[in-house]
C-alpha positions as CSV (number, residue, x, y, z in Angstrom):
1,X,9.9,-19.8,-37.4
2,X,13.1,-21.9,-37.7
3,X,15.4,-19.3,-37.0
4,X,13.5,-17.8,-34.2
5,X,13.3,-21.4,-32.4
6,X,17.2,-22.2,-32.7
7,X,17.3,-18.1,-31.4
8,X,15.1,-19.1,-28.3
9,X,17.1,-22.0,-27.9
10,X,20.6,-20.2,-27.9
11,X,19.2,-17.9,-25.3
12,X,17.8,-20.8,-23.1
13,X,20.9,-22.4,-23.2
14,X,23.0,-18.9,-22.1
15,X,20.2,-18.4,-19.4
16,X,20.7,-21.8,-17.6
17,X,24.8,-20.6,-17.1
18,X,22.9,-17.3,-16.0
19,X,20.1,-18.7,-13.6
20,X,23.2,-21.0,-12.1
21,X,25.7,-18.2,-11.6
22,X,22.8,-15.9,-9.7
23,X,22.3,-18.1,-7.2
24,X,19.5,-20.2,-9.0
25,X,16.4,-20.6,-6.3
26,X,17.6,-18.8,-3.4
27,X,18.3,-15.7,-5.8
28,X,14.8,-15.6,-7.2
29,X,13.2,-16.3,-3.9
30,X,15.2,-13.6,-1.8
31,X,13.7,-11.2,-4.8
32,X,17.4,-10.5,-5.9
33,X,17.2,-12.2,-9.3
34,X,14.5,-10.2,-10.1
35,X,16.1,-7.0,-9.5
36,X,19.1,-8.3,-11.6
37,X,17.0,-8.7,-14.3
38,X,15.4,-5.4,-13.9
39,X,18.7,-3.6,-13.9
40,X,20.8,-5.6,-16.1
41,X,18.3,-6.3,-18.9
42,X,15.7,-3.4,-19.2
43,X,18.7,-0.5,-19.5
44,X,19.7,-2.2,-22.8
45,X,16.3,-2.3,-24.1
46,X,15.0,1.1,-23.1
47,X,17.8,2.5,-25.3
48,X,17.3,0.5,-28.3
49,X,13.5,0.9,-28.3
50,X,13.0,3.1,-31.2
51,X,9.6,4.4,-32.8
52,X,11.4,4.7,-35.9
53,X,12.4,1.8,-36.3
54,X,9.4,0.2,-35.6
55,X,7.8,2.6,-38.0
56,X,9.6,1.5,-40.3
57,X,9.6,-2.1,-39.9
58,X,5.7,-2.5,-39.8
59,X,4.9,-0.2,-42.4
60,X,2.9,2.1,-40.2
61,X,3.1,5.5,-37.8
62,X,-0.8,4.2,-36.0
63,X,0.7,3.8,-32.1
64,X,-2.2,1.0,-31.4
65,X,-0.9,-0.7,-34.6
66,X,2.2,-0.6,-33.3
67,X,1.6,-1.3,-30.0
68,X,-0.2,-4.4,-31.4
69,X,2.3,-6.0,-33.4
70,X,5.1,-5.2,-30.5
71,X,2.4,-7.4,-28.5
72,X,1.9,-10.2,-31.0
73,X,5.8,-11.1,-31.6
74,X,6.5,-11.0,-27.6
75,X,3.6,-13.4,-27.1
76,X,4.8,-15.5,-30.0
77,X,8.0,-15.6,-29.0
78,X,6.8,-16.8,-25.3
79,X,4.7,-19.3,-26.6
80,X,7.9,-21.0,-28.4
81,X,9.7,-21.0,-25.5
82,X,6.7,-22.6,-23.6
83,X,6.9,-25.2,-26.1
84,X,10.7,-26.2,-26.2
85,X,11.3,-26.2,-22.4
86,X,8.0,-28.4,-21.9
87,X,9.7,-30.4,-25.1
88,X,12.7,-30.6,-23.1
89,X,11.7,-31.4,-19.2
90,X,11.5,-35.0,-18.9
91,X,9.1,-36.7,-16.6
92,X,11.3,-37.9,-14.3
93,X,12.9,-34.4,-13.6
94,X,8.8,-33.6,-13.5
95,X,8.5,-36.1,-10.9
96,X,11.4,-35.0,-9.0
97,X,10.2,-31.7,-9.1
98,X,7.0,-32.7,-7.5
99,X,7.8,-35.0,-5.1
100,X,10.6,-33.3,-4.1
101,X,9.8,-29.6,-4.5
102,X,8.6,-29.0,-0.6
103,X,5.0,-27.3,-2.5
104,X,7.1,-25.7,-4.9
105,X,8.5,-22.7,-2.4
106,X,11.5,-24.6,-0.2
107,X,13.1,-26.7,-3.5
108,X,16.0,-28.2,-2.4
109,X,19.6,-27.8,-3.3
110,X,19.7,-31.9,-4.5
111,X,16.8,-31.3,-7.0
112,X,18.9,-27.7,-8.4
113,X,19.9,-29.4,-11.3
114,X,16.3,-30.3,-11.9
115,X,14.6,-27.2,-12.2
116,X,17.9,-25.6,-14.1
117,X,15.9,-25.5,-17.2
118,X,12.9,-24.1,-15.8
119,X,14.6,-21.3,-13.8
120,X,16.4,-20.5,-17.8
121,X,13.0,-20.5,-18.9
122,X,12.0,-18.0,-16.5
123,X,14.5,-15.8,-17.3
124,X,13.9,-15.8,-20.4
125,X,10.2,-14.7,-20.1
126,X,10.9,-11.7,-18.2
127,X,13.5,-10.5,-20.8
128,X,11.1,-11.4,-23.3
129,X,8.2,-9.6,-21.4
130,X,10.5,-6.9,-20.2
131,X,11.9,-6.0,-23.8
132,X,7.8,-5.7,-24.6
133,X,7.2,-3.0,-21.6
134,X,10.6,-0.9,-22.5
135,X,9.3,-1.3,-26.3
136,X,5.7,-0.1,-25.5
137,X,6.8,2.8,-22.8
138,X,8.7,4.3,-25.7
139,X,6.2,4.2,-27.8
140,X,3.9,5.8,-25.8
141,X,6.0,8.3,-25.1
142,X,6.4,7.4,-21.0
143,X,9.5,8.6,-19.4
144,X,11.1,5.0,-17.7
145,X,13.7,5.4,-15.9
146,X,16.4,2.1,-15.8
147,X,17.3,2.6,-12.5
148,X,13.7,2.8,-11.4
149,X,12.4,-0.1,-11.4
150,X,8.9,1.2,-9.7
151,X,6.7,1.0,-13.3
152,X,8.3,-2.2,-13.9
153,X,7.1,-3.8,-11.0
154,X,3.8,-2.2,-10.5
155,X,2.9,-3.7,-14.1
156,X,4.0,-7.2,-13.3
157,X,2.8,-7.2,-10.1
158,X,-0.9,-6.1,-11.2
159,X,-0.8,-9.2,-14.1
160,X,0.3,-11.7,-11.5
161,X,-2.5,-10.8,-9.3
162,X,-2.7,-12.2,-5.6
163,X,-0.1,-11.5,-3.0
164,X,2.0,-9.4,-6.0
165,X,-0.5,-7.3,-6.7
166,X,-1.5,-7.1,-2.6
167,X,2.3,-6.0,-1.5
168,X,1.8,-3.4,-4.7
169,X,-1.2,-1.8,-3.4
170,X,-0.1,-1.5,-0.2
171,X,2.7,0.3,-1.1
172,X,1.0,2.9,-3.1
173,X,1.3,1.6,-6.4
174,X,-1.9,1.3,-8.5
175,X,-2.4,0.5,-12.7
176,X,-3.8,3.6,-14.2
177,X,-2.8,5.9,-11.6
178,X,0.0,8.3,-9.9
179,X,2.6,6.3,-8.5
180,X,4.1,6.9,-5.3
181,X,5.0,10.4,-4.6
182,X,8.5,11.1,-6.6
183,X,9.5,13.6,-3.5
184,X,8.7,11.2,-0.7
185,X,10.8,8.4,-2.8
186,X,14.0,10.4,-2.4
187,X,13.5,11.1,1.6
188,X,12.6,8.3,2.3
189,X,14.9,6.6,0.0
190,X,16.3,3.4,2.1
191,X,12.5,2.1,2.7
192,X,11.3,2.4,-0.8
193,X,14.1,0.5,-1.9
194,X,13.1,-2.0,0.7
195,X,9.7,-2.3,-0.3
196,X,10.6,-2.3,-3.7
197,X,12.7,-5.4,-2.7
198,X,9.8,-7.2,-1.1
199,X,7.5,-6.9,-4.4
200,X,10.3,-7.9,-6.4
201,X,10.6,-10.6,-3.9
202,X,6.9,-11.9,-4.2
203,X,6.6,-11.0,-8.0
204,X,9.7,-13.1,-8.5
205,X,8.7,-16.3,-6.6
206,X,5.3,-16.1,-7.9
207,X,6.8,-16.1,-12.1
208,X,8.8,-18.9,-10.7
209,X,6.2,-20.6,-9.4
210,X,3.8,-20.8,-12.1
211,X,6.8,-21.4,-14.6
212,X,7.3,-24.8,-12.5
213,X,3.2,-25.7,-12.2
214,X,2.8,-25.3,-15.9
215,X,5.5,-27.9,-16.9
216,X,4.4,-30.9,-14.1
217,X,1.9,-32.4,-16.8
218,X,3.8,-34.8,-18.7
219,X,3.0,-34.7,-22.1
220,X,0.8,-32.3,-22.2
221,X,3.5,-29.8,-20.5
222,X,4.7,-28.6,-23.9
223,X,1.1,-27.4,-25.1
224,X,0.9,-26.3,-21.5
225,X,3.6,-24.0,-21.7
226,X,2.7,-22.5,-25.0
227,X,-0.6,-21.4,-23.7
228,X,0.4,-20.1,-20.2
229,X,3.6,-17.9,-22.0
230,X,1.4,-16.4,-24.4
231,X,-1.3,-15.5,-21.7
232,X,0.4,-14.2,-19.2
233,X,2.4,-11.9,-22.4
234,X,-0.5,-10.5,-23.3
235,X,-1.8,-10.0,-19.8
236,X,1.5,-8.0,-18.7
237,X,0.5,-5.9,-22.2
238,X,-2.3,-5.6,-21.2
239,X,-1.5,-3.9,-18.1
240,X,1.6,-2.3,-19.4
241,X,-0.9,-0.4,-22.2
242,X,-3.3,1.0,-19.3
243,X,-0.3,2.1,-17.0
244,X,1.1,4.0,-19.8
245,X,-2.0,5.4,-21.3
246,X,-2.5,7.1,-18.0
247,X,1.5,8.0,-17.6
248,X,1.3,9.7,-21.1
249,X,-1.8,11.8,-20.1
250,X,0.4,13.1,-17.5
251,X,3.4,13.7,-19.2
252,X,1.4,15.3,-22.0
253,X,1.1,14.0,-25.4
254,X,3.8,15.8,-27.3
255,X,6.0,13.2,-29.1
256,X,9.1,15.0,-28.5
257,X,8.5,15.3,-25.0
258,X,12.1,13.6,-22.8
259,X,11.1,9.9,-21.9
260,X,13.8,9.2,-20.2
261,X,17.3,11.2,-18.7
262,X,18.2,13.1,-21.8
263,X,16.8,10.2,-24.2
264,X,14.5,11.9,-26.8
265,X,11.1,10.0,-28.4
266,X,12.3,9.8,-31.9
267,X,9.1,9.5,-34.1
């Protein structure tokens, strides 16, 4: 447990220089940070997901096993960083944050330095949540595609709910089902990268959002944040499972089928 707090930490710390040199509010509510994330993050762990490995580790070739314990350290690992940034805020950046946060959307640029640690935190969640999806595609055997972010989105647009999960929908997007047709993506390939860019938008303002509501409880912030991280894990797993349930019954079941361009399923 030790070792994997100090680890959360180190990466909190890197993610605050990260959240700062993005742009910080404006980044995340323009939907750009999201996207950043996307690309810059989920590449890396698409290609060193391996079932092997994971075989290997937890003593066990059972896919729901797997998928399970791939679950249970994401969560746990979200609910320690729930607890060290609530640990961390104090209340007067809590009351700042409040008082000066415009509802939470418009945050100022003289309350930045406020909400630093929070944007980190956020960062942090997706990579934690977004190493859990690549993980769990590959495991299922679901061709993702880094520079198509279209699964990603649809998953955590369908565990945020609301206007996420609204803009999704309207789009064509749906949990469970087809995506949008791959042919009409490629004619019409200027709008779906526009739309795309408007769920990433909402999804991204909307993690942001609820990161900052769970830590304005002084106190009771840190137990706040351990709870909220480790639900809304296991609600993008959730999701994710469903989605790629369904994407593998399309794709087939064989194992050795191509999951992603020219990246084999290893099992």
């Amino acid at each position: 447990m030790g070792n994997t707090k100090n680890e959360i930490k180190k990466k909190l710390s890197e993610a605050k220089l990260d959240y700062k040199e993005v742009g910080g509010w404006s980044s995340f509510k323009s939907g750009q940070l999201l996207w950043q994330i996307i690309q810059k993050s989920f590449a890396s762990y698409w290609n060193n997901a391996n079932v092997e490995c994971f075989e290997a580790k937890y003593g066990t070739k059972d896919t729901e096993k797997l998928a399970n314990k791939l679950i249970a350290v994401a969560a746990k690992n979200s609910s320690i960083l729930g607890g060290i940034t609530g640990a961390a805020i104090s209340t007067d950046e809590i009351v700042t944050i409040v008082t000066g946060g415009e509802g939470v959307v418009g945050l100022p640029a003289n309350i930045a330095i406020a909400v630093t640690g929070i944007g980190a935190e956020t960062i942090i969640l997706i990579r934690f949540q977004l190493q859990m999806v690549a993980n769990l595609g590959k495991l299922y055997g679901v061709p993702l595609d880094p520079d198509d972010p279209e699964d990603i989105l649809t998953i955590f647009a369908f565990a945020l709910g609301g206007s996420a999960a609204d803009a999704a929908g309207k789009f064509g997007m749906k949990v469970g089902g087809k995506l949008a047709g791959r042919t009409a993506k490629a004619v019409f390939k200027k709008e779906t990268l526009a739309a795309l860019k408007r769920i990433a938008a909402k999804v991204g303002i909307k993690i942001f959002q609820r990161s900052i509501v769970k830590y304005t409880i002084p106190i009771a912030s840190i137990g706040i944040g351990t709870v909220l991280n480790y639900a809304s894990t296991k609600t993008v797993a959730k999701i994710a499972t469903k989605h790629f349930k369904q994407r593998s019954k399309e794709f087939g079941s064989d194992k050795d089928a191509t999951v992603a361009v020219g990246t084999p399923v290893t099992r």
